[in-house]
ZAMI-944875 format. One record per residue (C-alpha): residue in three letters; x, y, z; residue number from 1. Coordinates in Angstrom, 2 decimals. Layout:
# residues N
> type_east_north_up_seq
> ala_X_Y_Z_NUM;
...
This chain:
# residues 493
> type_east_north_up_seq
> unk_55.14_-87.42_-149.31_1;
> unk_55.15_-91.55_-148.32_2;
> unk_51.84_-93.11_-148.99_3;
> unk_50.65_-94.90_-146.12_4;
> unk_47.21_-96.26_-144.77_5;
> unk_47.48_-97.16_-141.03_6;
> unk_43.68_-96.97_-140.85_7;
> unk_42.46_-99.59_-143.37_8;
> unk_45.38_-101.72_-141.48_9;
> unk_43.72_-101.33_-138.06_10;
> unk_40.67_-102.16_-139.01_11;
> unk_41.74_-105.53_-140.96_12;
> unk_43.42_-106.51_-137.53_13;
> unk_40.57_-105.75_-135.47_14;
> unk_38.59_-107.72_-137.94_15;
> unk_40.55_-110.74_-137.08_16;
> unk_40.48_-110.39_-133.73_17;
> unk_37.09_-110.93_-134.23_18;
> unk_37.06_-113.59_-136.20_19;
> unk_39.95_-115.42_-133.42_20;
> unk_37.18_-114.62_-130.64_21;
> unk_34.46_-116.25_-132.51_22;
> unk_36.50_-119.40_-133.00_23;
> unk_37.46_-119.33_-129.35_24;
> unk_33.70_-119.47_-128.49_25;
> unk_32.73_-122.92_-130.95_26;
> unk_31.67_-125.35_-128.40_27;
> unk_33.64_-129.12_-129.13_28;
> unk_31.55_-131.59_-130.73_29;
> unk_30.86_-134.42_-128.01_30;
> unk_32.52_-137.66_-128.51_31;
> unk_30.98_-139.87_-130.69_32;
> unk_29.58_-142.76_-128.48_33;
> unk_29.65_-146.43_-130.28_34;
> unk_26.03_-147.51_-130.38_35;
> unk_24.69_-149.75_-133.19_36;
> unk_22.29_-147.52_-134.36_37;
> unk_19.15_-148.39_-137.03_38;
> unk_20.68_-148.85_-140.43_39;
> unk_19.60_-146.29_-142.04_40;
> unk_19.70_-143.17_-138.99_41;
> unk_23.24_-144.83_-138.22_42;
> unk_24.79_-143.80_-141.15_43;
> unk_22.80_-140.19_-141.27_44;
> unk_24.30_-139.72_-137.54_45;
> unk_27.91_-140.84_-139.06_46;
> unk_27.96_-138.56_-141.91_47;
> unk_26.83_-135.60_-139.68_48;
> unk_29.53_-136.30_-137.12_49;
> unk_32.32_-136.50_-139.45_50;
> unk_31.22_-133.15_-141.49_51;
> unk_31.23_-131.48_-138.14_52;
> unk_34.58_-133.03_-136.58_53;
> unk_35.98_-132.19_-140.66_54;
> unk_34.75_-128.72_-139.92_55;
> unk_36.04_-128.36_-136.46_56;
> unk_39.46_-129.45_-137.83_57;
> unk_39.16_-126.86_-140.77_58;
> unk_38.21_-123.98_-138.05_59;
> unk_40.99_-125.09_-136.32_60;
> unk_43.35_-124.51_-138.98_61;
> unk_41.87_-121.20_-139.82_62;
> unk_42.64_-120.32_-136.32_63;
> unk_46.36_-121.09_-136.54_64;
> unk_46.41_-119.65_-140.03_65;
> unk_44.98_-116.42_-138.32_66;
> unk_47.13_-116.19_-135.28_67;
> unk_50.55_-116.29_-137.62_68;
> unk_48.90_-114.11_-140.32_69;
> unk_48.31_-111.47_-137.33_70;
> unk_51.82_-111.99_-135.52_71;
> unk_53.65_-111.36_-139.38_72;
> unk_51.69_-108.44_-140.40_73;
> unk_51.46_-106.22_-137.11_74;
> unk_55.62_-106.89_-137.37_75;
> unk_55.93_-105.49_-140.89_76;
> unk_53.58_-102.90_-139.84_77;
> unk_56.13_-101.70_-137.02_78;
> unk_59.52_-102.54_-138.98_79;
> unk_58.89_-100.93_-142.23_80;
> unk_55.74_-98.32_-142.14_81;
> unk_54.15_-99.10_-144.50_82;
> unk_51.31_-102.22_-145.45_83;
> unk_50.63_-102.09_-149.36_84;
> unk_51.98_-105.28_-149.81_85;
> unk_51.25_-106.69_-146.55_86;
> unk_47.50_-105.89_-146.94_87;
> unk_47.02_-107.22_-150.61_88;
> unk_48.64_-110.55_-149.33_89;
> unk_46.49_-111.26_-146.55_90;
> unk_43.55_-110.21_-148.21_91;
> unk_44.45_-112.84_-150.92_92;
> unk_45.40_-115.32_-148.39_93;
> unk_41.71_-114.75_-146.50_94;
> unk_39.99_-114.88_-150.14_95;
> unk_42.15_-118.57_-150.61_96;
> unk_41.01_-119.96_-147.63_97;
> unk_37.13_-119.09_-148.03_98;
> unk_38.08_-120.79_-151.27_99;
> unk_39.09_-124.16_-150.00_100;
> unk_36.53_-123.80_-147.10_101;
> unk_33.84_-123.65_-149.68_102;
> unk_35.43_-126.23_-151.89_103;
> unk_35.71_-128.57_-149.30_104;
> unk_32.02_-127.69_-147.84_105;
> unk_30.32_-128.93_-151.46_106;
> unk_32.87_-131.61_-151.57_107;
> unk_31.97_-133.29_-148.17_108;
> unk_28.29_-132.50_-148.84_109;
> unk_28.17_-134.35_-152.24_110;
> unk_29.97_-137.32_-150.05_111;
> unk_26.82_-137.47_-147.87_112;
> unk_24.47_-137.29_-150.37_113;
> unk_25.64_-140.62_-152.29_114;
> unk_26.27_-142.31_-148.54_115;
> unk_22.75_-142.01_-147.98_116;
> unk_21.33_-143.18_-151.23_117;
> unk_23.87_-146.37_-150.79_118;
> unk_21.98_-149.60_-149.36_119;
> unk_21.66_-150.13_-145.64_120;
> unk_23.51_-153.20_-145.61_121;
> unk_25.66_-154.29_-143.19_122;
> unk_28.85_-154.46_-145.27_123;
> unk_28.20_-150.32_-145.85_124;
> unk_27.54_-150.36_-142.00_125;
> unk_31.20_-152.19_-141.35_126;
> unk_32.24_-149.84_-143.69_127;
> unk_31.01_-146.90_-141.89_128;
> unk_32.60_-147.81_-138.28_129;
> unk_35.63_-148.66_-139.80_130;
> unk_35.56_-144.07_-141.22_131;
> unk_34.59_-143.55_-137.81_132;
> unk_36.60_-140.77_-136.40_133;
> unk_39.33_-141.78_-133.63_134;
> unk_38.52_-141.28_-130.22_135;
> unk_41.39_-141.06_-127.34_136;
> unk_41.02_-142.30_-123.78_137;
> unk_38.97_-139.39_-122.44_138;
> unk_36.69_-139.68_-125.00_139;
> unk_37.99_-136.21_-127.09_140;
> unk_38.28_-136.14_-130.47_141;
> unk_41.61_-136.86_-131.95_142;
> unk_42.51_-134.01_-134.87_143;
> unk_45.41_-135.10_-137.22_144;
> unk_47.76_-132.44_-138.15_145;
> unk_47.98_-131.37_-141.63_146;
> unk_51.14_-131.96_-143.28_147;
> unk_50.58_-129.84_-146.04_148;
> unk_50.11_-126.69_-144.00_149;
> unk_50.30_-123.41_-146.19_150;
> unk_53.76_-121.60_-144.80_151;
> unk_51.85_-118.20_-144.68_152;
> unk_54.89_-116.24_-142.62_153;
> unk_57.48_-117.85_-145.58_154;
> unk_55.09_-116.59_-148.50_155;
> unk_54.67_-112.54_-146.91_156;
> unk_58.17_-112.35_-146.25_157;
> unk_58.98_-113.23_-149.98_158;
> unk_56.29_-110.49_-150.65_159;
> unk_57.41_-107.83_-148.89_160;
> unk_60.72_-107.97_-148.36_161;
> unk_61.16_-105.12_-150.96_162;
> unk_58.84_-102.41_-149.61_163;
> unk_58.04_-99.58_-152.21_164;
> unk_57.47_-96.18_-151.92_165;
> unk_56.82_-93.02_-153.77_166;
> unk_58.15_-88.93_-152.66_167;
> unk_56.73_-85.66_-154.07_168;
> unk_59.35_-83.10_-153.61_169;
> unk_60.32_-79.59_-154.58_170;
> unk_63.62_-78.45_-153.81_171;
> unk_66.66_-76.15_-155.35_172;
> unk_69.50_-78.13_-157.51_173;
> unk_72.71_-76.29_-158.96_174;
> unk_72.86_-76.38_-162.51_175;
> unk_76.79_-77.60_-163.11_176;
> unk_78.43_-75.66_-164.91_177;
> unk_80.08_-76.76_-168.83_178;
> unk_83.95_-76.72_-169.28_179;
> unk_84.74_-74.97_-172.85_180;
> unk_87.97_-75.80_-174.50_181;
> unk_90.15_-73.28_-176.59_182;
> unk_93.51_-73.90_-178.93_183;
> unk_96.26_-71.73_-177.54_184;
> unk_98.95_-71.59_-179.80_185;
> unk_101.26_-70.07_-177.14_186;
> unk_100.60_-72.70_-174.56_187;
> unk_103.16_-75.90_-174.38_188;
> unk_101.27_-78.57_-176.36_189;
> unk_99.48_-81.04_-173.97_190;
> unk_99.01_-78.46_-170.94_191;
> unk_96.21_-76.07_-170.10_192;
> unk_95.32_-73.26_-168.42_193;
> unk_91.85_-72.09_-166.75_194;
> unk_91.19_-68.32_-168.15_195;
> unk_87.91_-68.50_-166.77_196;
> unk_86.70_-69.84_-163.56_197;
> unk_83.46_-71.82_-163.98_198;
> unk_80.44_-70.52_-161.33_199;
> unk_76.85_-73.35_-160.77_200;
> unk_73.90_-71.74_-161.40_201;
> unk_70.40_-72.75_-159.54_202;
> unk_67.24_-73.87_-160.80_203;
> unk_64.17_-75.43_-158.72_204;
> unk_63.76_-78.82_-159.47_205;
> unk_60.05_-80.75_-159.08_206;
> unk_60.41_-84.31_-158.77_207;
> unk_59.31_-87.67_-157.68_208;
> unk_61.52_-89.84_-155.74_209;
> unk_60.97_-93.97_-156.31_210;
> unk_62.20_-95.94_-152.95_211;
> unk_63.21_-99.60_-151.92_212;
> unk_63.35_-100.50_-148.37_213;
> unk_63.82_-96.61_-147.79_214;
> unk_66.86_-96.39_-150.16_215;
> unk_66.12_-93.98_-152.63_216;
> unk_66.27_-96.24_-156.63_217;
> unk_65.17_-93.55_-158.94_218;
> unk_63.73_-90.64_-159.48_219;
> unk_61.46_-88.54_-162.32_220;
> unk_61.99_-85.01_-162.76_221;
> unk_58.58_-83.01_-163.87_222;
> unk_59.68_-80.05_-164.26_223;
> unk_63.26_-77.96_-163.80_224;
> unk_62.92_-73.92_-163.79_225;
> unk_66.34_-71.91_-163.67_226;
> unk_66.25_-69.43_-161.21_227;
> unk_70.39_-68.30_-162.42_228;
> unk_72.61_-69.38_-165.36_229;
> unk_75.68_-71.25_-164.70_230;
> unk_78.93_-69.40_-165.77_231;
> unk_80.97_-71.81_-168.40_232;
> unk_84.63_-72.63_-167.17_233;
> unk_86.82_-71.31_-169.97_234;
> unk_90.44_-73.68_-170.50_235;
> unk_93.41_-72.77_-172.99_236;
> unk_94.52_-76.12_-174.43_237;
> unk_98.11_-75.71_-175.50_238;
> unk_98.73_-76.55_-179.11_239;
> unk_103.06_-75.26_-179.27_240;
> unk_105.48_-78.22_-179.48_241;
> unk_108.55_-75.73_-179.69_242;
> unk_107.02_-74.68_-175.92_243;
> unk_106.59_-78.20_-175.55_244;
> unk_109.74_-79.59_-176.30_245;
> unk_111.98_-76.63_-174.70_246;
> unk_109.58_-76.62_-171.55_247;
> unk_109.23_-72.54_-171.57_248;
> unk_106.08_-70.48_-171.15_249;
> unk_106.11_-66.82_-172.91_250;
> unk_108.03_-64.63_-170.51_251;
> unk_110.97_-66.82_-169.66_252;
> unk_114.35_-66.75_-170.35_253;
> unk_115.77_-68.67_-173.71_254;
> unk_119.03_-68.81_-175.18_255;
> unk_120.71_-68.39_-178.65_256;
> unk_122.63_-71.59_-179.86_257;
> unk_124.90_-69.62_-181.84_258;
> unk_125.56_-66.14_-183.14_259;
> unk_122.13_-64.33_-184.55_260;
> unk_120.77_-61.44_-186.30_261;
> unk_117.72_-59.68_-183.85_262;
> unk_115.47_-58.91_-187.36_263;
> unk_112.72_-56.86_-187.58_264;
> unk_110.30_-58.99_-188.09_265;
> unk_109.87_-62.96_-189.16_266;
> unk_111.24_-62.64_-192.43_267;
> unk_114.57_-63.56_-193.75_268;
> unk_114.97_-60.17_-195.62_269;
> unk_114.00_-58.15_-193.05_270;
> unk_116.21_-55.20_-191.43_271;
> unk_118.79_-56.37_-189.16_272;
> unk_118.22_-54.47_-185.33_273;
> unk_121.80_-56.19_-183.87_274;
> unk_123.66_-58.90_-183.27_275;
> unk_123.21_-61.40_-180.02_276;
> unk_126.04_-63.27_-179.74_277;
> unk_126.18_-67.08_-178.69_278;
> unk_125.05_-68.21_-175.50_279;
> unk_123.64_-64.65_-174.55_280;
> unk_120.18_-65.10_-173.18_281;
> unk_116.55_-63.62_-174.49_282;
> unk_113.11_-62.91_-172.89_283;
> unk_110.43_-64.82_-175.38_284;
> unk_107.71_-62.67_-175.70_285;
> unk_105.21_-64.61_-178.69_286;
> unk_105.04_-67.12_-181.27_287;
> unk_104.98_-66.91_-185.02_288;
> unk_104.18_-70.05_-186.38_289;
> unk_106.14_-72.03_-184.19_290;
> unk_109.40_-71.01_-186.98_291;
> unk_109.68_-67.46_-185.84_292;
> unk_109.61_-66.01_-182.20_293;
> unk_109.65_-62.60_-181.46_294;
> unk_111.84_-61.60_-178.16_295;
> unk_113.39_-58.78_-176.18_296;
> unk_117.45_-58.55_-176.24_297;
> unk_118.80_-55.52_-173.72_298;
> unk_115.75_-53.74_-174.38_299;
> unk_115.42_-54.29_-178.20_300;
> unk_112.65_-56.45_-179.45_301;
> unk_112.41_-58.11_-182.50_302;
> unk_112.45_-61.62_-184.21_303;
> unk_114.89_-64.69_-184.59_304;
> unk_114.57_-68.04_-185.67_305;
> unk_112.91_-70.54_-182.97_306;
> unk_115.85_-73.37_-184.53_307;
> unk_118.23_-70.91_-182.73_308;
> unk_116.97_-70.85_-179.34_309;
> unk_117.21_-72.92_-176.36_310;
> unk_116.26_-73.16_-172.80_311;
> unk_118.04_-74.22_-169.61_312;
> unk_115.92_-77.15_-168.50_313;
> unk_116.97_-78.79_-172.45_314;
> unk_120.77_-77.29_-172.20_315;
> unk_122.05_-76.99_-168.78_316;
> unk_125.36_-75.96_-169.54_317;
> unk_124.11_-72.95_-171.48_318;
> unk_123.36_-70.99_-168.17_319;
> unk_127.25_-71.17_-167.58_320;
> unk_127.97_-70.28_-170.80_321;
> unk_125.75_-67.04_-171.08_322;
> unk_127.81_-66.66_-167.71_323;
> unk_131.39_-66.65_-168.82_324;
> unk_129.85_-64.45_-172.49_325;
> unk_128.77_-62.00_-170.40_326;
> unk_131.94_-61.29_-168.64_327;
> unk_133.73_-61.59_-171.68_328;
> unk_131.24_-58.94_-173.43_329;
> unk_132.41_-56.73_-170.20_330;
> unk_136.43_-56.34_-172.09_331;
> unk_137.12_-53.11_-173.50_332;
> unk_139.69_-50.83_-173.38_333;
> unk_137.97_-48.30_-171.46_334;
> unk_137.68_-51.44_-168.69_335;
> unk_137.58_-50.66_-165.16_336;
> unk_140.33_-52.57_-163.05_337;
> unk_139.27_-51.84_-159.78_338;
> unk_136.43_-54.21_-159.94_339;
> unk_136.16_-57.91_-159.84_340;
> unk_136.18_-59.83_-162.69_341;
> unk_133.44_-62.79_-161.29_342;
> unk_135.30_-65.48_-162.34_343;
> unk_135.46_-68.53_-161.02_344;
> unk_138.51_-70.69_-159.65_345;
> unk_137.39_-72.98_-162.40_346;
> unk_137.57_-70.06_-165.00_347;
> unk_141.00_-69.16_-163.79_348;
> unk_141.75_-72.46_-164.46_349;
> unk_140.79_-72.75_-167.95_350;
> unk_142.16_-69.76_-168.72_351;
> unk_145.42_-70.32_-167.48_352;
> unk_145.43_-74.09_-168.49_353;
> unk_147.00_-75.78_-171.82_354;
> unk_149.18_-72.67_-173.16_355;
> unk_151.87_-73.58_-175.24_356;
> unk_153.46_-70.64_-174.10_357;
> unk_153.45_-71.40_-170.76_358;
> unk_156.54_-74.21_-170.89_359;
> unk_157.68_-73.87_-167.44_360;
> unk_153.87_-74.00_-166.42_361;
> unk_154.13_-71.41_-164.43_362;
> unk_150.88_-69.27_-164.86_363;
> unk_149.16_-72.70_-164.75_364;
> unk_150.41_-73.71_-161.63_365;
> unk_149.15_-70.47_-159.85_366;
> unk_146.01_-70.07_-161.20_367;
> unk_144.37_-70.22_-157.91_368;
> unk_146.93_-67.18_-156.87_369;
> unk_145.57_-64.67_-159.28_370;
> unk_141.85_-65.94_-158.83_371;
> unk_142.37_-64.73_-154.80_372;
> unk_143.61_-61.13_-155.66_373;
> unk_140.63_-60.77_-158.26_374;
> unk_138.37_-61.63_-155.06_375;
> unk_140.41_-60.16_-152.13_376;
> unk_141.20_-56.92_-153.40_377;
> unk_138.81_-56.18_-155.58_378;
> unk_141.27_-56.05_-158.36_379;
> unk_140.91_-57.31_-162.45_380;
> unk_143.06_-60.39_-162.16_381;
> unk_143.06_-61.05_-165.30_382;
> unk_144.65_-57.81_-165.75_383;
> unk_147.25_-58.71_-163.60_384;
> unk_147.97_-62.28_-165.00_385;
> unk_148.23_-60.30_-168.34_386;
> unk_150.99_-57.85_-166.71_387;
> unk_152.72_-61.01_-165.43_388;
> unk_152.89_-62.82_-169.01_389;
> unk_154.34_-59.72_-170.65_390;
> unk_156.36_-58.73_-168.07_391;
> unk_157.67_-62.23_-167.63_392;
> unk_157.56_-63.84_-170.75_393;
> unk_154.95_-66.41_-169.81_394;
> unk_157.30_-66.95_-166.73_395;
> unk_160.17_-67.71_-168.65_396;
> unk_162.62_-64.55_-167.64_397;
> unk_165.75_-64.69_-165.47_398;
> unk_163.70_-62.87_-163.04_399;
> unk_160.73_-64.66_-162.80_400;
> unk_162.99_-68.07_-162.73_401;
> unk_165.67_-66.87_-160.00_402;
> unk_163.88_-64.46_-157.96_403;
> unk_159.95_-66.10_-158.60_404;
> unk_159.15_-62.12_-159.31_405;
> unk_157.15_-62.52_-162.44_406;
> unk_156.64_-58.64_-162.75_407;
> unk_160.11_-57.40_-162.36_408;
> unk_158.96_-55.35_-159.42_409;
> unk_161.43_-53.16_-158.07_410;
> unk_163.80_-53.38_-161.29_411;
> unk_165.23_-49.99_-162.56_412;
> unk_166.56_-49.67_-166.11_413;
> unk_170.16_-49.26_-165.18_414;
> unk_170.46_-52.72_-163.04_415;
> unk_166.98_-54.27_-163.24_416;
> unk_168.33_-57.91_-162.21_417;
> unk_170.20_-56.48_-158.95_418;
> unk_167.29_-54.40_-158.01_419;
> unk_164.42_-56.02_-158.67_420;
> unk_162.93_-57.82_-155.30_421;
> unk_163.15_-61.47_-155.09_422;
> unk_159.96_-63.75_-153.30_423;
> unk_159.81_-67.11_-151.81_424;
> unk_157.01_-68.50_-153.82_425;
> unk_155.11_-66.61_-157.24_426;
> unk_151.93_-66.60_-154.88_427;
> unk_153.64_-64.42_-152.60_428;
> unk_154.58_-61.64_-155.71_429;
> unk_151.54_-61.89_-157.12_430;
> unk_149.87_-60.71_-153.90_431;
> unk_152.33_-58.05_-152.94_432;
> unk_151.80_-56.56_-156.56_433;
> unk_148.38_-56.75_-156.84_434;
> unk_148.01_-54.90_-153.86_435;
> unk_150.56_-51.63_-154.43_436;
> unk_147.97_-51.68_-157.43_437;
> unk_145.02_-50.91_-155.77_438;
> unk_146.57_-49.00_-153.14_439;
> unk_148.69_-46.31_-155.38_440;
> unk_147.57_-46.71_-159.30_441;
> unk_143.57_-47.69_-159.85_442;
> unk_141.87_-46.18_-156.52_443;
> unk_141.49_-42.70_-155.61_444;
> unk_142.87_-41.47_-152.70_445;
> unk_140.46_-42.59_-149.64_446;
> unk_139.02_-45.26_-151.39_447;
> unk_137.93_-48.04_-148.82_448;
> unk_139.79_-51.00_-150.28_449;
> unk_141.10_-54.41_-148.29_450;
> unk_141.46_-54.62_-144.30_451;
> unk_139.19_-51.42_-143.59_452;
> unk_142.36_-49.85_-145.51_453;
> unk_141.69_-46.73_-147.71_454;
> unk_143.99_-46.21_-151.20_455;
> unk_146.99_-43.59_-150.98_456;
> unk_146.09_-42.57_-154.77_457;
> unk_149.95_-41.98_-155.30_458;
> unk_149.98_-42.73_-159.01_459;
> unk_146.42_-43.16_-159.73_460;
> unk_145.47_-41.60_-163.24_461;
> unk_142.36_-43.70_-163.80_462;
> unk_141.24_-47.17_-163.63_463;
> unk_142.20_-48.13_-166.87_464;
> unk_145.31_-49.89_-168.63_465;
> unk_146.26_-46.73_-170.41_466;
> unk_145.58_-44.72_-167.07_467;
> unk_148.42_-47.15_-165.39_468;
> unk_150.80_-47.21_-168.08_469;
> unk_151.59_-43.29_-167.23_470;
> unk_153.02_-43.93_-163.91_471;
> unk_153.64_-47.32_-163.97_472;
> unk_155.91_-48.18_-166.96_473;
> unk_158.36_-45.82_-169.11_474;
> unk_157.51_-47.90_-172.15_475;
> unk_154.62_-45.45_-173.81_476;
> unk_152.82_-48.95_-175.53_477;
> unk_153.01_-50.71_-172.42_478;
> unk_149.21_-51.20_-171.83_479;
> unk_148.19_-52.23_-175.59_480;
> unk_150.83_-55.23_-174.81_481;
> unk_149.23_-55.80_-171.72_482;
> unk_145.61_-55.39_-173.30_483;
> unk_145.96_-58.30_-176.31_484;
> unk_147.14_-60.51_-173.35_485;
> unk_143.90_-59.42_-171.63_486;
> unk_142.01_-60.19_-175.18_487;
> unk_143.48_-63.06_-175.58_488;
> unk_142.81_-64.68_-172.17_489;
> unk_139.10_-63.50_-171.74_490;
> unk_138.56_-65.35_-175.19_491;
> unk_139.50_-68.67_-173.79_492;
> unk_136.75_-68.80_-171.24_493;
C-alpha cells in the first residue's frame, strides 16, 4: 500500500497558476521622464520609482522562479508517482522567497526613510540622477539579470532523486527447512548420504516493505504465523577410513590378502567357522571398530581382520587372482573332464612356461595347442597336457621326438615304437587325441559335442581320470600319475 497524495499536489499547482496569472496582469511602471523636479518632491518621486522598478524586477524573478518550479515538479509528478519530497521542497523554496521578498521590502524601505531626512542639496540631487534607473531608446525600463539566480531545477533533483516509499503486505513464505547431520560409522569417511529428504513448511508472513526509486531496500517483518512445520533433511556423515581408504560401501565385494580363519566373532579366541584361502573374494556386510569386519564367505558369515582385506579399485590384480584361485579350488579327483577349464591363453602360458623338466621345451612351445582343445572341444586341457607329460616324459621320449606323438597313441605293448602313429607337428597330435577323448572315453553316447557331432560313448566309464584309466591304459595307477601332473600344474597358476 504506496502512500501517495495527488490531491494536495493539484492544488499547490493550481495555486501557482494563480499566482503566474496575477503577475501576468501587473501593469509596467511608465518610464521615468527626466524633469528637474523641486528638491525635496524630486527625491520622494526617485525613491518611489526605484522601490517600484526594484519590485517589478523582484516579481519578475518570482515569475521565472515559478515557471521552472512548475515545469520540475509536474515532471517528477509523472516520472516517479509520488511528491513527498517534491512538495516539502517547493513549499520551502516558496517560504525562502517570501523571506527575501520581505527582507528586501524593510531593507529598501529603511533606504527611503534616511534619503528623505538627508538635505535637499544639490550634491544629494546629482547624487540622485546619477541612481536613476536606466532607460533604453523606447523609453522601457531596462531590468539587469541576476547573476546569482537560485538553480531551483539543480536543488529538487538533488532532493528527489531517491524517491521513498513504504508497502503493507500479507502474503505466504516457506519456512526452509534445517539440514541435521549424523556420524555413520559405516559410511567412507568424508562422504554422506541423505536418509531423509528435507520438505518447506509455510507460514503467513506480515510485513512492511521499505523502497528506493521502486527497488525494494528492506523490509520489517511484524509478525510470522506457521500455518505447517518444515520436515528437517536428515544426512549420514561418514566417519570409516578403512571404507575410506579401500573405496567400498557395505555390500561390495572385498578380498583376503592372504590365507584367513572366517571366526565367529571379532575376537582372536573365537571358534574358527573355515578357512578362505588367498585371493578368494568376500561380501562385507558391517564394521566393528574399523579392526574387525564381519562378512559372508559361500554362504557362511562371520568375522576376519579388516588388515586382511582388500578391494579391487586399491589392488587391481587381485580380481585376476581370485580368478585363477577359483579354478584352482575347482581340482579334485572326482573332477569332471568334459568341461572347460576357463583358462586363459595367458594361463596356459604360465603354466606351461619355465619347467625344468621341460628341456626340449616342448610343452612350452605348444601352449597355445592345448589352450584350443580346452576351448574347442570342451575338454580339461590341462588334463590332457598332464597325459602328455607322463606319457611323454615332458616330451623327451623316442616317440614324442621322432614321431612328434607325445601320447604314444596307437602304440601296443608288443611293438609300441612301430605302431604308434607318427604327426607332422605336436599341434596336430594333440588335437587328434583330445578329440577320440571326448568322442569315445568322457561323453555319453549322444552327447552333442564339436561340429553338431554327438559322442560314440565307446569307452566312456565316467568323466573322471579314474573313469578313463579303465579303458584307456592297462597300467591300473595310470590316472594318480596323471592326477599329481594335474596338481602340480593347476598350482602354478
Amino acid at each position: 500500500m504506496r502512500i501517495n497524495d495527488f490531491e494536495q499536489m493539484q492544488q499547490n499547482l493550481e495555486q501557482m497558476k494563480s499566482n503566474l496569472e496575477n503577475i501576468k496582469r501587473i501593469e509596467p511602471m511608465e518610464p521615468v521622464k527626466k524633469k528637474r523636479l523641486k528638491k525635496g518632491r524630486r527625491a520622494v518621486e526617485k525613491k518611489k520609482n526605484k522601490i517600484k522598478c526594484a519590485s517589478i524586477a523582484r516579481i519578475a524573478k518570482e515569475e521565472q522562479i515559478i515557471v521552472l518550479t512548475t515545469i520540475v515538479i509536474v515532471a517528477i509528478t509523472c516520472i516517479f508517482s509520488t511528491t513527498i519530497f517534491a512538495k516539502t521542497m517547493a513549499e520551502n523554496v516558496i517560504e525562502k522567497q517570501e523571506v527575501v521578498a520581505e527582507n528586501e521590502v524593510e531593507a529598501q524601505v529603511t533606504q527611503n526613510s534616511q534619503d528623505l531626512q538627508e538635505d535637499n542639496s544639490e550634491p544629494a540631487e546629482e547624487n540622485i540622477e546619477k541612481q536613476a534607473l536606466p532607460i533604453n531608446a523606447q523609453g522601457q525600463l531596462m531590468l539587469e539579470t541576476n547573476q546569482n539566480a537560485i538553480e531551483l531545477e539543480e536543488i529538487l533533483m538533488e532532493n528527489v532523486s531517491v524517491l521513498k516509499s513504504k508497502e503493507y503486505a500479507e502474503e505466504e513464505r516457506p519456512i526452509e527447512f534445517e539440514t541435521q547431520y549424523v556420524e555413520n560409522p559405516n559410511l567412507p569417511e568424508g562422504e554422506e548420504k541423505i536418509t531423509q529428504n528435507g520438505v518447506n513448511g509455510r507460514q503467513q508472513v506480515t510485513v512492511i516493505k521499505s523502497y528506493e526509486n521502486n527497488e525494494m531496500v528492506s523490509e520489517n517483518i511484524l509478525e510470522a504465523i506457521p500455518i505447517e512445520n518444515a520436515t528437517p533433511q536428515i544426512v549420514d556423515k561418514g566417519t570409516s577410513k578403512f571404507l575410506a581408504n579401500n573405496k567400498v560401501h557395505l555390500g561390495d565385494t572385498m578380498y583376503v590378502t592372504e590365507e584367513v580363519t572366517l571366526q565367529s566373532s571379532a575376537e582372536d579366541s573365537a571358534e574358527e567357522i573355515v578357512t578362505i584361502l588367498e585371493s578368494l573374494d568376500v561380501t562385507l556386510e558391517e564394521l566393528k571398530e574399523e579392526t574387525w569386519c564381519k562378512v559372508t564367505y559361500d554362504g557362511l558369515e562371520g568375522f576376519v581382520k579388516s588388515k586382511y582385506l582388500t578391494s579391487a579399485k586399491v589392488t587391481p590384480g587381485i580380481v585376476d587372482a581370485n580368478r585363477r584361485q577359483k579354478i584352482k579350488m575347482t581340482l579334485n579327483e572326482d573332477i569332471a573332464l568334459n568341461q572347460s577349464t576357463d583358462l586363459t591363453l595367458e594361463d596356459y602360458q604360465k603354466i606351461l612356461s619355465g619347467n625344468k623338466s621341460d628341456k626340449n621345451h616342448v610343452l612350452e612351445e605348444n601352449a597355445e595347442a592345448f589352450y584350443n582343445v580346452d576351448k574347442n572341444y570342451h575338454i580339461n586341457g590341462i588334463f590332457v597336457a598332464s597325459m602328455a607329460i607322463h606319457e611323454s616324459g615332458w616330451g623327451t621320449s623316442t616317440i614324442a621326438q621322432d614321431k612328434k606323438n607325445l601320447f604314444g597313441y596307437g602304440a601296443y605293448d608288443n611293438s609300441p615304437y612301430q605302431s604308434s602313429f607318427s604327426f607332422e607337428t605336436y599341434a596336430e597330435g594333440i588335437d587328434l587325441v583330445a578329440r577320440v577323448l571326448v568322442k569315445n572315453y568322457i561323453n555319453e553316447a549322444g552327447t552333442p559335442i564339436y561340429d553338431d557331432e554327438v559322442a560314440k560313448g565307446s569307452y566312456y566309464n565316467g568323466p573322471t581320470v579314474s573313469a578313463v584309466n579303465i579303458r584307456y591304459a592297462s597300467d591300473q595307477n595310470w590316472h594318480n600319475k596323471v592326477y599329481s601332473y594335474m596338481e602340480y600344474l593347476y598350482h602354478r597358476l
